[in-house]
C-alpha positions in Angstrom: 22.9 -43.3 11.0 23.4 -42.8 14.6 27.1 -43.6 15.4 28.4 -46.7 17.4 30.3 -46.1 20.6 33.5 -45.3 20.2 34.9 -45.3 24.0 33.9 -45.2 27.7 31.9 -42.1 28.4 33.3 -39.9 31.1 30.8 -37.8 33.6 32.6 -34.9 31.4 30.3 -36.3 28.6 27.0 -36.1 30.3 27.9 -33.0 31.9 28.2 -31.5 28.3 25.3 -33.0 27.1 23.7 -30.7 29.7 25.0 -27.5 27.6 26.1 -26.5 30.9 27.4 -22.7 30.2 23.7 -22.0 28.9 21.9 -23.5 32.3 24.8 -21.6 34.6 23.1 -18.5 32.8 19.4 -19.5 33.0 20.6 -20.1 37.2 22.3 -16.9 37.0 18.8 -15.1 36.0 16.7 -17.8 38.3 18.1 -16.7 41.5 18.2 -12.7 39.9 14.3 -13.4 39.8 14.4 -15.2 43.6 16.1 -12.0 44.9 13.9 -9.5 42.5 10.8 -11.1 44.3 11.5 -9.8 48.0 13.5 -7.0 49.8 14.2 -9.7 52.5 17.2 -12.3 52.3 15.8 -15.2 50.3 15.8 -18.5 52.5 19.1 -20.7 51.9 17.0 -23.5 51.4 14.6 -21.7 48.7 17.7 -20.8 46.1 20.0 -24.3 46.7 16.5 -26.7 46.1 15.2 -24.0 43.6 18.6 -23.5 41.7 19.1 -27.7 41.3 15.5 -28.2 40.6 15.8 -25.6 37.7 18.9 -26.5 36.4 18.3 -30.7 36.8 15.1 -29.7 34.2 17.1 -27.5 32.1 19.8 -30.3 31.8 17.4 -33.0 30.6 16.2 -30.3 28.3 19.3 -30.0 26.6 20.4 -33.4 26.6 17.1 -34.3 24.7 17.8 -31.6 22.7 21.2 -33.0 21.5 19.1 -36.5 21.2 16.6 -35.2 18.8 19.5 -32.8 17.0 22.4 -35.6 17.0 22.4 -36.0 12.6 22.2 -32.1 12.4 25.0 -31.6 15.1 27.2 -34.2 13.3 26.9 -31.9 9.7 27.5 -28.5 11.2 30.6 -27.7 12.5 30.3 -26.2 15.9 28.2 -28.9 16.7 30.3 -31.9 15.7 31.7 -32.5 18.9 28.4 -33.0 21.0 29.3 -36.7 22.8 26.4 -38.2 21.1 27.8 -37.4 17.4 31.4 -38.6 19.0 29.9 -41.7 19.5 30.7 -41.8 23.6 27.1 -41.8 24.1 24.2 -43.6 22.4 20.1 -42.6 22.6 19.2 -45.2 25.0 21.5 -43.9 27.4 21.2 -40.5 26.6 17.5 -40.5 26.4 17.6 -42.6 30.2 19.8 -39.6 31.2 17.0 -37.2 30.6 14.5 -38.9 32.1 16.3 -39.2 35.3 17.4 -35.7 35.7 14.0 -34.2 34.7 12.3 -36.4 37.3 14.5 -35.7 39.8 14.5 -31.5 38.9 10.9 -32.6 39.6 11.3 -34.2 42.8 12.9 -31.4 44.1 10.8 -29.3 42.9 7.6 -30.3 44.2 9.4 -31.6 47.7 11.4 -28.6 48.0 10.0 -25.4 46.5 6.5 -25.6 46.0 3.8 -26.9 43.1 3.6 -23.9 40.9 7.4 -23.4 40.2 7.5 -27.3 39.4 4.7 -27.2 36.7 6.0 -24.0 35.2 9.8 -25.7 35.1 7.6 -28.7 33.4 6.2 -26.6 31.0 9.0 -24.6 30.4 11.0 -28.4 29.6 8.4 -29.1 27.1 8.2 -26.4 25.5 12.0 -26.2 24.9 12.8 -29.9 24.7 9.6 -31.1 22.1 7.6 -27.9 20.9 10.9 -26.3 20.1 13.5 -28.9 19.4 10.9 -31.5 17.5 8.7 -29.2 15.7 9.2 -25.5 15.7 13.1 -25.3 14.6 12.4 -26.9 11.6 8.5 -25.9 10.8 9.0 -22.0 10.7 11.8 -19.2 10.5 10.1 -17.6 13.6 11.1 -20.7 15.4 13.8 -18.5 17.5 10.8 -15.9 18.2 8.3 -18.5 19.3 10.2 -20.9 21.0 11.7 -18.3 22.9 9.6 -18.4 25.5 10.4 -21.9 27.3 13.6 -19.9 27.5 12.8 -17.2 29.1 11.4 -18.5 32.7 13.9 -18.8 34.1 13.4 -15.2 36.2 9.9 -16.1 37.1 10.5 -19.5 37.7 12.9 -17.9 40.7 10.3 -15.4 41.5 7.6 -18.2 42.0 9.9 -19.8 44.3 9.5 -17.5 46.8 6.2 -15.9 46.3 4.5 -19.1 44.9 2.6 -16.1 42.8 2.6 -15.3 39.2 3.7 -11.5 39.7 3.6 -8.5 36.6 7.0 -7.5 38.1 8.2 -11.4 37.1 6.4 -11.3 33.4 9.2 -8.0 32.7 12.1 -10.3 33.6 10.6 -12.4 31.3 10.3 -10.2 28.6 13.6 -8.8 28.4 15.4 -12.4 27.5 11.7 -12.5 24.9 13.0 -10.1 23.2 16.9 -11.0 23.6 16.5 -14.1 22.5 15.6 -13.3 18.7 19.0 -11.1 18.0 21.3 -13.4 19.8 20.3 -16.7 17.9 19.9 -14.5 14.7 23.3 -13.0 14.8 24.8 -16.5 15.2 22.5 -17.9 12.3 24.0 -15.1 10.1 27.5 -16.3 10.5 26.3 -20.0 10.0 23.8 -19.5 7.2 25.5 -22.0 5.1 25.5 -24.6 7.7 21.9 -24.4 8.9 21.1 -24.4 4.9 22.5 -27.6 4.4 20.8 -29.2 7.2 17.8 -27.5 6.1 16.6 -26.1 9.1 14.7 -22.8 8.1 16.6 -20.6 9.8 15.3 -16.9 8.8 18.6 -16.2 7.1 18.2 -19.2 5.0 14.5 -18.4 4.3 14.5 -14.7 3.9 18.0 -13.6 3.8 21.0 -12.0 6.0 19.9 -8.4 5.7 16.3 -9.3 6.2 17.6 -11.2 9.5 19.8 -8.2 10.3 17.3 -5.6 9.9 15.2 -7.8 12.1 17.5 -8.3 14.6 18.0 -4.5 14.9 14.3 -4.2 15.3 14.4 -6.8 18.2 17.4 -4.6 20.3 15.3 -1.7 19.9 12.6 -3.6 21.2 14.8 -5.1 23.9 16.1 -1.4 25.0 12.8 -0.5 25.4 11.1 -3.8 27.2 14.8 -3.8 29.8 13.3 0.5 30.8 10.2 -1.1 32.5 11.5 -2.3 35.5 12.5 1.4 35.9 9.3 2.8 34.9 7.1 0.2 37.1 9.5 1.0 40.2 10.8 -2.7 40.4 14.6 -1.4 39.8 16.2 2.4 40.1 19.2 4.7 38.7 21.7 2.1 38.9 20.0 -0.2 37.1 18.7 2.5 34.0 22.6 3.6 33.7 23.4 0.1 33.0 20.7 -0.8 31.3 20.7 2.0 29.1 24.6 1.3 28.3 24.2 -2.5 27.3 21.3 -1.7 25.0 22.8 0.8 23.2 25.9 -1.1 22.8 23.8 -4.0 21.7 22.1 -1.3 19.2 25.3 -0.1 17.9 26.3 -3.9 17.3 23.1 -4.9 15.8 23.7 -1.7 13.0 27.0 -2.1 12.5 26.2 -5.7 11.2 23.4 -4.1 9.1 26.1 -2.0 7.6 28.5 -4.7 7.1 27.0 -7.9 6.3 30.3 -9.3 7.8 30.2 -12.9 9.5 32.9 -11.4 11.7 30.4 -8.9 12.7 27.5 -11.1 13.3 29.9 -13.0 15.6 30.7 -10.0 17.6 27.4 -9.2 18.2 26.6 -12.8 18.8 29.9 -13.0 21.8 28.4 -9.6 23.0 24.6 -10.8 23.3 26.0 -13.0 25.9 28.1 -10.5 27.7 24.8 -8.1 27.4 22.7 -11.1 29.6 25.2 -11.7 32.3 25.5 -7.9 33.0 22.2 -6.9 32.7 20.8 -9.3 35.8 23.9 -8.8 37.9 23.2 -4.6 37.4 19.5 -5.0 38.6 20.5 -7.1 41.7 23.0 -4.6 42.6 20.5 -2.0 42.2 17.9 -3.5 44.5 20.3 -3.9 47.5 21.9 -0.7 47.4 18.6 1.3 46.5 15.7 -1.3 48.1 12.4 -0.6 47.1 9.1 -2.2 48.0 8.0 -5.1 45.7 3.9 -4.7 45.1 2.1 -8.3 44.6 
């Protein structure tokens, strides 16, 4: 039963209902993938309407995700905050909240940026907001894996921006938060296997066990070292970028087995924290790598 309101909302509230750390990072690899896309400056104009556009879409997103997850978020505990379990605000006005930010991430979109960036930030919405949130996390334990994807566009959702192109170079970006995706959610599933069990979402820890997940999730960072190498072997990024590269993944790999070897919660958690760390310095390394060693970018 969906819980009656208990005060005033404050802006605070809707800003949460945004997940705002998680849209600062999809921005974060947004404007990566504007700057990836040119060896020129990128336009002003391009990143501010492409960056609000973006993260406007990603917000209504997430606040329809916390809409469609509000009785689940109310049973698990680091959920049970969320303003709509709190009771500061209901569905109708978090559902009217949505609407209006992904229509006006649209807007700008379409008035500022240009046609194909807006459609693929739809899509990207959708497949978060409904294919994920209201069918895949609780149809299959390879919901992380498949659902993944809306996720991931952020880089080429930047690159579009300024190329209005659909670029190989663009698709790598994309594939190295593919393959993140799976060991970062997994790690954190691990610790809160009990929770997502009684809620009953098939989370593959709760369907085929932690050391199935870890070994799994090992698999993935392997995968992940190997798919965040391309941009190196394609020519897109240099030296600076494959010594930090090459660092975060094999610290994520030495994470990812030491929680094989462990089993412990407090080591699924450490891997989870460093998953995050791993994102936020591995775009940040390839943009310092392509102004301090410019190469051409090939369409």
């Amino acid at each position: 039963m969906e819980s009656s309101l208990t005060e005033r909302a404050t802006w605070r509230d809707y800003y949460e209902l945004c997940k705002p750390n998680v849209v600062w990072l999809m921005i974060l690899t947004a404007i990566v993938g504007m700057c990836m896309a040119t060896p020129a400056a990128v336009p002003v104009d391009v990143v501010i309407f492409a960056s609000v556009g973006i993260a406007l879409c990603a917000g209504s997103a997430a606040a329809i995700n916390h809409l469609a997850d509000q009785h689940v978020d109310a049973v698990m505990a680091r959920t049970s905050g969320r303003p709509i379990v709190k009771g500061k605000i209901d569905s109708q006005g978090a559902a009217i909240f949505a609407f209006v930010l992904g229509s006006l991430g649209m807007v700008v979109l379409l008035t500022g940026v240009n046609a194909l960036t807006a459609w693929l930030t739809l899509a990207s919405l959708v497949g978060y907001a409904f294919i994920y949130t209201l069918y895949l996390k609780r149809a299959t334990p390879q919901n992380i894996v498949i659902g993944g994807l809306a996720g991931a566009m952020p880089p080429l959702l930047g690159w579009t921006a300024v190329t209005n192109q659909v670029d190989g170079h663009a698709l790598l970006l994309v594939l190295i938060i593919f393959a993140w995706t799976p060991p970062h959610f997994w790690a954190l599933a691990i610790a809160r296997k009990e929770e997502y069990a009684k809620v009953e979402i098939p989370m593959l820890p709760v369907t085929h066990g932690s050391r199935y997940t870890a070994v799994h999730s090992l698999l993935y960072t392997l995968m992940l070292f190997v798919a965040s190498l391309l941009p190196v072997a394609t020519g897109l990024s240099s030296w600076i970028y494959l010594i930090g590269a090459s660092a975060l993944g094999g610290i994520f790999i030495y994470q990812a087995v030491m929680l094989l070897r462990t089993m412990k919660n407090s080591d699924a958690m450490k891997m989870f924290r460093f998953s995050i760390v791993y994102l936020m310095a591995i775009f940040p390394i390839m943009l310092l790598d392509h102004y301090l060693l410019p190469k051409p970018v090939f369409s």
